[in-house]
Structure formats: structure tokens, C-alpha cells
N, C-alpha and C positions, 0 to 999 in steps of 0.2 A: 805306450801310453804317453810318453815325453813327446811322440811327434804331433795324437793328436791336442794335447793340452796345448804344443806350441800355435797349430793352425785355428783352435778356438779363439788363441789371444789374437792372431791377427786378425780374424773377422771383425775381435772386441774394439779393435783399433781404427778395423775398418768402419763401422757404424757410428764411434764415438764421436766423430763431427756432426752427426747428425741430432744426436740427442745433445749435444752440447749446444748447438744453435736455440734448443726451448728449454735451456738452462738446464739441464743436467747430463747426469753421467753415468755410464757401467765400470766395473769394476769387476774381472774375473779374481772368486772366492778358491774354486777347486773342481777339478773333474774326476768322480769318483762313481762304479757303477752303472756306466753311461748316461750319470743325468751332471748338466752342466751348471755347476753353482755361482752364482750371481749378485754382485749388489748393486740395486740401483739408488745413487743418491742425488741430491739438489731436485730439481722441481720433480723428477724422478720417482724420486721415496714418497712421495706423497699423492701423485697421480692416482685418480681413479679407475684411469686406461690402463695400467700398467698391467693385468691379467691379460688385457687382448693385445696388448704390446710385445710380451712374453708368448704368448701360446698361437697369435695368429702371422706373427712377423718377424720375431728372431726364431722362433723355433724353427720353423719350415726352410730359414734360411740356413741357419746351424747344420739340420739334417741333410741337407743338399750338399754341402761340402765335407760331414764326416758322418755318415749313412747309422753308424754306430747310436748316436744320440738318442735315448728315449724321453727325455725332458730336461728343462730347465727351472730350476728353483731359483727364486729370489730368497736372497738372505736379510731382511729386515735390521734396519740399522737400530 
């Protein structure tokens, strides 16, 4: 489980320039049960896109590199 929680955090790191340019950020919470927990905060946490940001764009890309994945949960700040 330590190897895949280590290559979620790098994906985490890898996308983090990307939400950090429309002002916010991810924050991996915990990998437990194959769903990947998450917070998203700064302009982030408040996004109305953030369900299709989660389920049509990290998710698909998550599963691509650790096939185990069956979701992602935002954790609400």
C-alpha cells in the first residue's frame, strides 16, 4: 500500500502547478480501500466544477497509473 500511496502523491505533485495557476491546491488526505482521499483548498474549496474536476479528470487519470483506484473523495475543509 506504501508504494501505491507513494505514486498517488506524485501524480499529486505532478497536477499541483496546474491548479495552483487558478489559485488553488490538492492536498493528499489518505488511501484507504481503494478510494483516494483528497482536499481541495483555495479557489479550489469553493469551485462549483470541482465534482467534474474529481470524477472526469483526476480520476481517469489516477486510474491509468494505479488501475486499483475506484474513487476519489474530496474531504471538505
Amino acid at each position: 500500500m506504501e508504494k501505491v500511496e507513494n505514486k498517488i502523491k506524485e501524480m499529486i505533485e505532478t497536477i499541483r502547478p496546474y491548479l495552483n495557476m487558478d489559485g488553488g491546491d490538492i492536498e493528499f488526505v489518505k488511501y484507504e480501500d481503494n478510494i483516494v482521499y483528497i482536499k481541495l483548498t483555495g479557489a479550489c474549496n469553493n469551485c462549483l466544477g470541482q465534482d467534474s474536476t474529481i470524477n472526469d479528470s483526476l480520476l481517469p487519470m489516477f486510474q491509468e497509473e494505479v488501475k486499483e483506484i475506484k474513487g476519489i473523495i474530496n474531504i471538505p475543509i
